[in-house]
Backbone as a printed PyTorch tensor [residue, N CA C, xyz], in Angstrom:
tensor([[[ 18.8150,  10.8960,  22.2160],
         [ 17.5230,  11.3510,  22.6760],
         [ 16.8740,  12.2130,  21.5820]],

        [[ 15.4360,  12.0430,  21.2910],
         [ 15.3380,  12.3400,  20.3440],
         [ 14.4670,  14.2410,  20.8770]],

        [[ 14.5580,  14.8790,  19.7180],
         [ 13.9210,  16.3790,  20.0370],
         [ 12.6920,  16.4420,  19.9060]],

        [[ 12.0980,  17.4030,  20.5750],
         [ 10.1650,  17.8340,  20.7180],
         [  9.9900,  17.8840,  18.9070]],

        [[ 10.6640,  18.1100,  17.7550],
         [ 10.6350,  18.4470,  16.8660],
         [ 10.8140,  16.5690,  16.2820]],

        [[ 11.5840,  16.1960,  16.3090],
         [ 11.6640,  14.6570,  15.9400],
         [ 10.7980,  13.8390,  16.2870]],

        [[ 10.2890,  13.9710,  17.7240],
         [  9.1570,  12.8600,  18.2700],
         [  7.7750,  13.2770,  17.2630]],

        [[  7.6850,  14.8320,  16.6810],
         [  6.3340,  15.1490,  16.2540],
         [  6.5300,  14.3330,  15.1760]],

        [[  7.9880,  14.6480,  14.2410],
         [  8.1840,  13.8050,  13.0120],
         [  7.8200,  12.5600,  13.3300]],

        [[  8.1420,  11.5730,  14.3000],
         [  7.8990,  10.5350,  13.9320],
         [  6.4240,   9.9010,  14.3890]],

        [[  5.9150,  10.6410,  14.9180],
         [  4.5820,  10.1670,  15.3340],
         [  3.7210,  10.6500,  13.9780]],

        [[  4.5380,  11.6050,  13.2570],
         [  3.5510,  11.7580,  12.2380],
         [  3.8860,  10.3580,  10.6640]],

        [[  4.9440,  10.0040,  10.6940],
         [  5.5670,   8.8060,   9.9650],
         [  4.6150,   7.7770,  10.2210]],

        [[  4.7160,   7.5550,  11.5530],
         [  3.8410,   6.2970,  12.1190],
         [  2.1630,   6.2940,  12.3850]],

        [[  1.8830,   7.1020,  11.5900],
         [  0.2280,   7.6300,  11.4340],
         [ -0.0120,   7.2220,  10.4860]],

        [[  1.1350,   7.0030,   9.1110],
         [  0.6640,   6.6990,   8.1130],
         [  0.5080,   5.4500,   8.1140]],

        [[  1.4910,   4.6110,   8.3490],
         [  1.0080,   3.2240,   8.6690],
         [  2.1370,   2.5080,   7.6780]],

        [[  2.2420,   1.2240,   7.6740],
         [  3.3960,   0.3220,   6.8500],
         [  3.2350,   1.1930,   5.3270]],

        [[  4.4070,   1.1560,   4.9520],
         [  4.1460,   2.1750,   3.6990],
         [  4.4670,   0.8270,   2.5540]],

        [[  4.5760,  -0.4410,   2.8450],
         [  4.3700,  -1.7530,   2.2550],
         [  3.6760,  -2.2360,   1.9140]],

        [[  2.5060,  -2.2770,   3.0690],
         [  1.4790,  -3.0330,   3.0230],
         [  0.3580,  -1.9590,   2.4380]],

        [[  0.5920,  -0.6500,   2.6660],
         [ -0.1380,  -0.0290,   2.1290],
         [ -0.0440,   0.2930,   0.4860]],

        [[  1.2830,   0.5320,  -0.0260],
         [  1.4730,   0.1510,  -0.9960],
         [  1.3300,  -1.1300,  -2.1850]],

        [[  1.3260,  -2.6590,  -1.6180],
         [  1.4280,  -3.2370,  -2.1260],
         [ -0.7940,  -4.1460,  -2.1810]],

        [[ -1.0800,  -3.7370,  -0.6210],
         [ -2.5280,  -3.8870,  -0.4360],
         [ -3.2310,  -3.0260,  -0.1190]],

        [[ -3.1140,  -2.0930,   0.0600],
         [ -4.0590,  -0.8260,   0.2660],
         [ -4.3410,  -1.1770,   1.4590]],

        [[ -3.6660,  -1.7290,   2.6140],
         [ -4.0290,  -2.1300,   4.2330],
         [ -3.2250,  -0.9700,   4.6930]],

        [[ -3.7700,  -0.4520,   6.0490],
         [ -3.1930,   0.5640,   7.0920],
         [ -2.4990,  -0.1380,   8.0870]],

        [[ -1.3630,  -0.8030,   8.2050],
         [ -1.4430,  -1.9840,   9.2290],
         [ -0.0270,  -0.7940,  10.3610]],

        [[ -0.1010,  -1.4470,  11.6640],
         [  0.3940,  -0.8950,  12.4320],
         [  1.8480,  -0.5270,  12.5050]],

        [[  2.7430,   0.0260,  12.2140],
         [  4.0740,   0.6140,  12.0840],
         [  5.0610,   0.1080,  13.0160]],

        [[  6.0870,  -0.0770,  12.9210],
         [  7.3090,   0.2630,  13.7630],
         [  8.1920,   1.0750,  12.6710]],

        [[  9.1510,   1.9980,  13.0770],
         [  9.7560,   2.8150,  12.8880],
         [ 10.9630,   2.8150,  12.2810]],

        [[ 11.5010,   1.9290,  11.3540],
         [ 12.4310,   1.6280,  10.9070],
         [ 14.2780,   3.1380,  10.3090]],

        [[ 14.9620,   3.0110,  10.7970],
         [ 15.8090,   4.2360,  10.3980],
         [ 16.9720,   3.6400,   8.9950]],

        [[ 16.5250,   4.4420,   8.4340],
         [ 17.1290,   4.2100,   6.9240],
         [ 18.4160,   4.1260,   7.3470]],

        [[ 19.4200,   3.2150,   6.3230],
         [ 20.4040,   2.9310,   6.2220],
         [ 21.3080,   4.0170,   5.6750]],

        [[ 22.4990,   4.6010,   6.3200],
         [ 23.1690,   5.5140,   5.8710],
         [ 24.3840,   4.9880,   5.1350]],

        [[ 24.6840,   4.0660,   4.7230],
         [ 25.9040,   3.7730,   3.9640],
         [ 27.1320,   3.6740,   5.0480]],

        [[ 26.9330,   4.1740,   6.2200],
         [ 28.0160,   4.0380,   7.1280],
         [ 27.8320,   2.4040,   8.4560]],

        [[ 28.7590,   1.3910,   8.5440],
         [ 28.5080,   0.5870,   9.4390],
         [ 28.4130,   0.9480,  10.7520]],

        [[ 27.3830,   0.8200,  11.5520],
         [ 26.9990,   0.9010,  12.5450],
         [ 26.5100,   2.1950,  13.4850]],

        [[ 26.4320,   3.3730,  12.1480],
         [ 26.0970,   4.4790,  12.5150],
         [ 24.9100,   4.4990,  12.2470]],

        [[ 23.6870,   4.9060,  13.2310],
         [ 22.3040,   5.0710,  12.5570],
         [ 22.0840,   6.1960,  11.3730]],

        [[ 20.8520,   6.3400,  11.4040],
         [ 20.2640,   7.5500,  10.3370],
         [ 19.4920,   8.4590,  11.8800]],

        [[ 19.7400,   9.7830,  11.3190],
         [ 18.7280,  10.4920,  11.9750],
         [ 17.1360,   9.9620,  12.2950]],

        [[ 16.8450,  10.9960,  13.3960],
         [ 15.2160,  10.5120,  13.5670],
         [ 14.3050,  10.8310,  12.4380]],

        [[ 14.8350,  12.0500,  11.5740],
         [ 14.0680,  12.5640,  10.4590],
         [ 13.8280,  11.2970,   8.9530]],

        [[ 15.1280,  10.4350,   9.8350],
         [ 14.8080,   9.7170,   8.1560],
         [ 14.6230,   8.2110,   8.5130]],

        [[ 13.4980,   8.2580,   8.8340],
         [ 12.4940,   6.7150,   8.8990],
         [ 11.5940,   6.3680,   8.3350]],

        [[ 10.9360,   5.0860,   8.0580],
         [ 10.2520,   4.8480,   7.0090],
         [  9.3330,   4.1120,   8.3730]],

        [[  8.1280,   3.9650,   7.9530],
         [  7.6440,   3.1990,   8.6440],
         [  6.5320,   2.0150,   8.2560]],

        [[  6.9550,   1.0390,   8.7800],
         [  7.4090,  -0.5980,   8.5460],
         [  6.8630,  -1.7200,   9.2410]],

        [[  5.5750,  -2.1330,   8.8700],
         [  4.7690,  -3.5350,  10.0090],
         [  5.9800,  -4.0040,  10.4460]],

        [[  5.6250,  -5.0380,  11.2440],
         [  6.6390,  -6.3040,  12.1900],
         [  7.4680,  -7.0010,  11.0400]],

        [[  6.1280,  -7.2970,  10.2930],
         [  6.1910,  -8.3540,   9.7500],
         [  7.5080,  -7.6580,   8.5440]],

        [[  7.1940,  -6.2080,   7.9350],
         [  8.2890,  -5.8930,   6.4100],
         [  9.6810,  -5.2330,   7.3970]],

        [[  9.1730,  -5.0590,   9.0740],
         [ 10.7580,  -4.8090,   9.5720],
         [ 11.4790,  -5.5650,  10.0030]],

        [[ 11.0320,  -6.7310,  10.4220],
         [ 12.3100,  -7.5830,  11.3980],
         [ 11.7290,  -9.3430,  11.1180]],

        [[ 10.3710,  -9.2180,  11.2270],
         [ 10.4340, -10.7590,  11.2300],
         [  9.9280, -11.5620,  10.0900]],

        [[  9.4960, -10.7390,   8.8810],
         [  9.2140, -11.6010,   7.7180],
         [ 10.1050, -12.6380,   6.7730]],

        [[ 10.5940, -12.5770,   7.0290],
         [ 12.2230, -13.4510,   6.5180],
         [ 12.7540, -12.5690,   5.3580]],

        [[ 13.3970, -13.6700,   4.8010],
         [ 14.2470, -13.0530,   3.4410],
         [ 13.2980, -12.5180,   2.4540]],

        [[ 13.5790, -11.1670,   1.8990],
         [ 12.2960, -10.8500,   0.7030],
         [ 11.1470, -10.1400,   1.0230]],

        [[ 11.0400, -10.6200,   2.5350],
         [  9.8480,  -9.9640,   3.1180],
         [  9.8180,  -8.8790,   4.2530]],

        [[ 11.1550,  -9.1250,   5.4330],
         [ 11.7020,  -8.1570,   6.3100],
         [ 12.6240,  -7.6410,   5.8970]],

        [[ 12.8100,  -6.2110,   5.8340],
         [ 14.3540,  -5.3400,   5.5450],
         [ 15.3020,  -5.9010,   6.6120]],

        [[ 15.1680,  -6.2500,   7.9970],
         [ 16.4420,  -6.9090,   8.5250],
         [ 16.9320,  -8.1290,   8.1140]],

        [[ 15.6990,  -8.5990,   7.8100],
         [ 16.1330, -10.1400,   7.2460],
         [ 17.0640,  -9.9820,   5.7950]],

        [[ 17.3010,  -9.1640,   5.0420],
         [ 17.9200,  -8.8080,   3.9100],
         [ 17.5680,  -7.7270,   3.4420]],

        [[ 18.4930,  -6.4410,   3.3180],
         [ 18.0110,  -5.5470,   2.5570],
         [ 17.8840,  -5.3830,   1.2270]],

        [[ 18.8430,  -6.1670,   0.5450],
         [ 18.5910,  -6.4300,  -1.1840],
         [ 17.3480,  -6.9680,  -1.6610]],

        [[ 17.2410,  -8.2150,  -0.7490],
         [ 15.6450,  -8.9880,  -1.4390],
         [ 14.6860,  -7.7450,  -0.7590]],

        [[ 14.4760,  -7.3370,  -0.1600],
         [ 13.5730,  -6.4810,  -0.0050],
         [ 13.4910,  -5.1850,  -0.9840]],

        [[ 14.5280,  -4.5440,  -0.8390],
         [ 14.4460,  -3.2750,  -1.9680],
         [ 14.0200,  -4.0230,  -3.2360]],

        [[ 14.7860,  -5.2780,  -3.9250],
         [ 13.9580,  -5.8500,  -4.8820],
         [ 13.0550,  -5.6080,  -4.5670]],

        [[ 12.1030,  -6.0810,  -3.7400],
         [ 10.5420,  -6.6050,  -3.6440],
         [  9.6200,  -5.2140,  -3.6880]],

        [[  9.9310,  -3.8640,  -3.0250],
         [  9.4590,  -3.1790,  -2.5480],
         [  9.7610,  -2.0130,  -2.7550]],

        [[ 11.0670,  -1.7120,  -3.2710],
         [ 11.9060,  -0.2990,  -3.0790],
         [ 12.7740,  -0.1060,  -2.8070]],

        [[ 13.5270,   0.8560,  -2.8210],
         [ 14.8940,   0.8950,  -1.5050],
         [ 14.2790,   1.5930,  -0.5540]],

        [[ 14.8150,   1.5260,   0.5440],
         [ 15.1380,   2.4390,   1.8580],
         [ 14.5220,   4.3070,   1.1350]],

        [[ 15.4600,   4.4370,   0.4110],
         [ 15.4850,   6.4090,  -0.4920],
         [ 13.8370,   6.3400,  -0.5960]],

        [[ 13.9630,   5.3480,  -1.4170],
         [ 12.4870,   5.5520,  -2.3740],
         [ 11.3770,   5.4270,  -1.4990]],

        [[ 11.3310,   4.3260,  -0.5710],
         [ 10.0890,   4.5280,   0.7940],
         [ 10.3260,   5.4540,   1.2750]],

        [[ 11.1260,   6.3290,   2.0800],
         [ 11.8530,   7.3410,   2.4050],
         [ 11.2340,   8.6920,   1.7260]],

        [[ 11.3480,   9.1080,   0.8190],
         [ 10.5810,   9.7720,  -0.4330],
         [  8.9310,   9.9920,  -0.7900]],

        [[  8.6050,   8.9670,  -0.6630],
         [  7.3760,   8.3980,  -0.6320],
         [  7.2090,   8.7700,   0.6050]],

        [[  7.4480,   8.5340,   2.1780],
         [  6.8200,   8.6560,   3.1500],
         [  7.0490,  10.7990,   3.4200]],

        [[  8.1590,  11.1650,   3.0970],
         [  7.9760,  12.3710,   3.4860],
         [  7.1440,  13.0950,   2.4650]],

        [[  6.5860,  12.2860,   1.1510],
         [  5.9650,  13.1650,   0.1920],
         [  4.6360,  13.4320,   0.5210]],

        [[  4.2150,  12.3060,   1.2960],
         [  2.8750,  11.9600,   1.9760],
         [  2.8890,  12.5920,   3.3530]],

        [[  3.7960,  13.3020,   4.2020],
         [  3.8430,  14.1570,   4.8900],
         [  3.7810,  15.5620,   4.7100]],

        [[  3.7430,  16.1830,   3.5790],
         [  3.7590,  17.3370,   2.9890],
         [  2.1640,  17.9360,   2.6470]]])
């Protein structure tokens, strides 16, 4: 469950908008909430460390284009996880 302090974090993540599409087209397109990968299997990441991620760069763009669909071709394409990550809390500051 997430805290009065986490929900503000992430509503403020998801204000900014796909940090992909905004990056790669200068579009604001609508977010889902993606939680960075911690190096551990099957343990999430905190609420503090999300990136936020159209439909399309979180789950259903395929290989290259969605981080579920592959996270390597994507960090190729886009970044890693850290570096959007970085980028989104720098733009929260």
């Amino acid at each position: 469950m997430a805290t009065k302090a986490e929900k503000l974090h992430m509503s403020r993540v998801a204000a900014l908008g796909c940090r992909v599409c905004c990056n790669e087209f200068g579009l604001h397109s609508e977010p889902e909430l993606h939680h960075i990968g911690n190096g551990t299997m099957g343990k999430r990441a905190s609420n503090l460390e999300v990136i936020p991620l159209c439909s399309m760069h979180h789950r259903l763009g395929g290989i290259g284009v969605s981080i579920h669909s592959g996270r390597k071709s994507f960090e190729a394409n886009f970044g890693t996880e850290r570096e959007l990550l970085a980028q989104t809390l720098e733009l929260l500051k």
